[in-house]
N, C-alpha and C positions, 0 to 999 in steps of 0.2 A: 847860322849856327850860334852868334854871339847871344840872340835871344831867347834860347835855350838854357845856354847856361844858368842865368839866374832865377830861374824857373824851379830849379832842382833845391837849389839853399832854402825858395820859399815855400814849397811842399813839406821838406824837412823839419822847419819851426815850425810851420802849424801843423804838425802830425806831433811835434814834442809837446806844444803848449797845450794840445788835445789831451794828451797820455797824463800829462798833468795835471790836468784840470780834473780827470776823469779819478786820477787819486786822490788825490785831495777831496774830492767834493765826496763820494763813495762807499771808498774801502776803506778811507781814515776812521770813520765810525767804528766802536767796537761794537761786534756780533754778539747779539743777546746768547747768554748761556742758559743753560738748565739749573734751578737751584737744587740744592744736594740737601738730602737729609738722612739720619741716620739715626741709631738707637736701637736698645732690646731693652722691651715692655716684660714686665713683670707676667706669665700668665696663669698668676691664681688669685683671686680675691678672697679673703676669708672675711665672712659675714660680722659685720660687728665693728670692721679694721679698715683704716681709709685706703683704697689703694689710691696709686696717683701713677703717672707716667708723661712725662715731657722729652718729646723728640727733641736735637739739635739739628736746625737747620740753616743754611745760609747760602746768599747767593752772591758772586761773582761779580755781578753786573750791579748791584746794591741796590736791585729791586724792593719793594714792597714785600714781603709774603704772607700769604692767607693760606690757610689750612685747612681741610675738611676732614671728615670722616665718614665710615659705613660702618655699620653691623656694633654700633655706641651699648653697650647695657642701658636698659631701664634705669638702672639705682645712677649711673653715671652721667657727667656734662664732660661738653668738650669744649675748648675755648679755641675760638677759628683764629685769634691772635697768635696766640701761642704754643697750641697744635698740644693743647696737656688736654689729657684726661686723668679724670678724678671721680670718684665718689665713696659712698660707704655700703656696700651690698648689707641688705636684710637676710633672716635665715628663710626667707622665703626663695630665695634663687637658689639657696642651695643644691648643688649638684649640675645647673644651667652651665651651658657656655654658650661663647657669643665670639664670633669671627669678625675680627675688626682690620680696617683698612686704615691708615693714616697716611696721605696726600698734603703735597704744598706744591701752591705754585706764585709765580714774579707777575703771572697776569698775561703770559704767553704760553710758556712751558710747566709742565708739570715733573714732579718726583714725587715717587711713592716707597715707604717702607715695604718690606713682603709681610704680607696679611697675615695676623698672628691669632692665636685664641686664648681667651680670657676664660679661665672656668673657676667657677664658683666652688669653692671646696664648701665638705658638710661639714657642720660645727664640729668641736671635737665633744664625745659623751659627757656628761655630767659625772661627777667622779661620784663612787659610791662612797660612804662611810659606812667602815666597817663597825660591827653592834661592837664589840670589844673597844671599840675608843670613843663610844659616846658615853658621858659623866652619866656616872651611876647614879642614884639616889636611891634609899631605902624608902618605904613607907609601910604604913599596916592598913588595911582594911579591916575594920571593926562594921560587925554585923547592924542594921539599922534597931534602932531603941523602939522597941513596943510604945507607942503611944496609947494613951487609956482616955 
C-alpha cells in the first residue's frame, strides 16, 4: 500500500505540467481574425467628373491587406493597396452600369463590401440660348454694283 501512494502525487504533476505546457505552447497564440471593411461608394459617375471611392479597412491581427475587385468600369483603376477606385468616365459610357465587388483580405480571411452599382449618368443637355439675348447687330445689304 505504501507504494501506491506516491504514485498518485506523480500522475498529478505530470497531468499539470502537461495542461500547461499544452497552454502555453497553443492557445497562447492569438487566433487569426477576419479583417473588417466598410464604406458607401458613391453610385453615379458623371462623365467629365472624377469619381473616386476609398473603402476603410483594417484588421485586428495587423495583418497585411490586399484588395481586389470585380465588375471595375473600363474609364476606372483600382489600387489592390488601398482598395480606391477612381477614374474620370467619358460621355461614351453614358447611361452604362457596372456592378462592382470590393474585397480584402490579411492572406487567410477574407471581407467583402455588399456589391454595389455604379451607373453612369447622361451628360446634362447643352443649354439653349434664347434668339432674344444674343447681341443684336444692325447691317444693310446693299444690292451687288453692276460692273461694266
Amino acid at each position: 500500500m505504501n507504494a501506491h501512494r506516491g504514485t498518485g502525487k506523480r500522475v498529478g504533476g505530470l497531468l499539470l505540467a502537461l495542461v500547461g505546457a499544452l497552454l502555453l505552447s497553443g492557445t497562447a497564440r492569438a487566433q487569426n481574425v477576419a479583417p473588417v471593411i466598410s464604406g458607401t461608394p458613391p453610385t453615379t459617375a458623371t462623365p467629365g467628373q472624377l469619381y473616386s471611392f476609398k473603402p476603410t479597412a483594417w484588421d485586428a491581427n495587423r495583418d497585411r491587406l490586399t484588395f481586389s475587385a470585380s465588375g471595375v468600369p473600363q474609364w476606372a483603376r483600382f489600387d489592390r493597396g488601398t482598395g480606391t477606385l477612381s477614374g474620370t468616365p467619358s460621355a461614351r459610357y453614358a447611361g452604362r452600369s457596372y456592378a462592382v465587388q470590393i474585397s480584402v483580405t490579411d492572406g487567410k480571411l477574407w471581407a467583402m463590401l455588399p456589391k454595389f452599382t455604379i451607373t453612369d449618368t447622361l451628360p446634362a443637355p447643352a443649354s439653349l440660348i434664347e434668339p432674344s439675348k444674343l447681341p443684336f447687330r444692325a447691317f444693310t445689304v446693299t444690292p451687288p454694283l453692276p460692273f461694266s
